[in-house]
C-alpha positions as CSV (number, residue, x, y, z in Angstrom):
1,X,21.2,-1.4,-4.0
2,X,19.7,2.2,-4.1
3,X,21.9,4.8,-3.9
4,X,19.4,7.2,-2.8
5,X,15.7,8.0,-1.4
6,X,15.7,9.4,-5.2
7,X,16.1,6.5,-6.8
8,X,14.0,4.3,-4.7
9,X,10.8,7.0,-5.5
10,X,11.5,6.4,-9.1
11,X,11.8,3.1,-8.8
12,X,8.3,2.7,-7.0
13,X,6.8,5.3,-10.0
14,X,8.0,2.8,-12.4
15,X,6.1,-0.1,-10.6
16,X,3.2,1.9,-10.3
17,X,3.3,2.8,-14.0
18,X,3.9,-0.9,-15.4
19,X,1.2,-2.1,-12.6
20,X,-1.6,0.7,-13.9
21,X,-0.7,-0.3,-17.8
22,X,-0.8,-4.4,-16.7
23,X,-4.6,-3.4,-15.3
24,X,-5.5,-1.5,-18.5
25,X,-4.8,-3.8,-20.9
26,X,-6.1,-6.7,-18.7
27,X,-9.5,-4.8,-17.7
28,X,-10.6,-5.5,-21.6
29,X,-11.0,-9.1,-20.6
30,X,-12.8,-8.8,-17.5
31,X,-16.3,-8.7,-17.2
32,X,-16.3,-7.1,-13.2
33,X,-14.7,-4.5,-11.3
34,X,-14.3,-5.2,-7.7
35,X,-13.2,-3.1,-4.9
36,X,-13.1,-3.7,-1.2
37,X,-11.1,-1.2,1.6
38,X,-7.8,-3.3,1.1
39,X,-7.5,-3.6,-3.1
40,X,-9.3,-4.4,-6.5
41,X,-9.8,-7.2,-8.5
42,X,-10.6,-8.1,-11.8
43,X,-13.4,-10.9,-12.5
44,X,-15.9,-12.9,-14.8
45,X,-18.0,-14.0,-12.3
46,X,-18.9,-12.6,-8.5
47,X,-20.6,-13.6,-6.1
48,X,-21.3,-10.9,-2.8
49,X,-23.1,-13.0,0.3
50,X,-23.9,-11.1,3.7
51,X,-22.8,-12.6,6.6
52,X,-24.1,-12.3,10.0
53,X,-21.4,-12.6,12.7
54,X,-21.0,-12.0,16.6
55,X,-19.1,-8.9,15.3
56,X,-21.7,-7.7,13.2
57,X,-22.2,-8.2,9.0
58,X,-19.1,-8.7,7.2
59,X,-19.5,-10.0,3.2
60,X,-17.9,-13.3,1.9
61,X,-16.7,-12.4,-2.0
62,X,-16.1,-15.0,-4.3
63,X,-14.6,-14.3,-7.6
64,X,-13.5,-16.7,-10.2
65,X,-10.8,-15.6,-13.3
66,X,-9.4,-13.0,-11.4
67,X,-6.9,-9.9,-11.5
68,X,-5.4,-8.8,-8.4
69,X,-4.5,-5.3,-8.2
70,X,-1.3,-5.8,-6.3
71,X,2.1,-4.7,-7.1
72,X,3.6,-7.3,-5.3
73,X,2.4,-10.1,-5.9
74,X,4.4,-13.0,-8.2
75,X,1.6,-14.2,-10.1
76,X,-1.6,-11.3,-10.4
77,X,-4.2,-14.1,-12.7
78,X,-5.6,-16.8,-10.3
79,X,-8.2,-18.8,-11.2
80,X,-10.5,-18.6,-7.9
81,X,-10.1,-16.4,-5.0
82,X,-12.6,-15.4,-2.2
83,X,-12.2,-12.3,0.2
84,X,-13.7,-11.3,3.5
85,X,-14.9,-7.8,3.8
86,X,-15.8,-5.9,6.8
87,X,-16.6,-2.1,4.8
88,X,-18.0,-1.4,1.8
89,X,-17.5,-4.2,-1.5
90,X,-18.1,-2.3,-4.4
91,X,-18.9,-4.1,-8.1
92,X,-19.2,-2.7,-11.6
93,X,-19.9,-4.3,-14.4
94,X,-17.6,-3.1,-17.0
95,X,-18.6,-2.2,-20.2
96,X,-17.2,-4.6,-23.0
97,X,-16.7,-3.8,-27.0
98,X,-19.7,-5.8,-27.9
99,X,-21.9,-3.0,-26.2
C-alpha cells in the first residue's frame, strides 16, 4: 500500500517514464502515428473512412500491427484494432532509417 499522496505521484512518474521509453523504442518499428481525442496508436497500415450518421460524421479507424498508447493496459501490441472517432483523427507517417 502507499504510504503517502507522495509516493503514489512518484509512482505514477515512474509509469509515465517506462510508458514514454516503451513508445520510443517501439515507434522505430511503426510505420504510422495515430492520434484521435482519447489516445495514440502505433501502426503499419491505416485506414480513415467518413461516416455519415443521424449524429452527424464520425470516422471508422482501422489499424492493423498496432501500439496502444495506454498505461494501463496488460498487453499494448495487438494485431488489429479499429476505433470510432467523433473529433479530429490525426495520421503521420513516420519517418523510418531507410529515408
Amino acid at each position: 500500500m502507499m504510504d503517502s499522496i507522495d509516493e503514489l505521484d512518484m509512482y505514477e512518474a515512474e509509469k509515465r517514464l517506462a510508458l514514454y521509453n516503451e513508445y520510443r523504442d517501439a515507434a522505430r518499428v511503426f510505420t504510422f502515428y495515430v492520434e484521435t481525442e482519447l489516445r495514440a496508436y502505433l501502426a503499419n497500415e491505416v485506414d480513415v473512412e467518413p461516416v455519415s450518421g443521424s449524429g452527424g460524421v464520425f470516422f471508422k479507424v482501422t489499424m492493423t500491427d498496432v501500439w496502444i498508447y495506454e498505461a494501463e493496459r496488460l498487453n499494448r501490441f495487438v494485431p488489429e484494432t479499429v476505433v470510432f472517432a467523433v473529433g479530429d483523427v490525426h495520421v503521420q507517417r513516420l519517418k523510418n532509417d531507410d529515408e
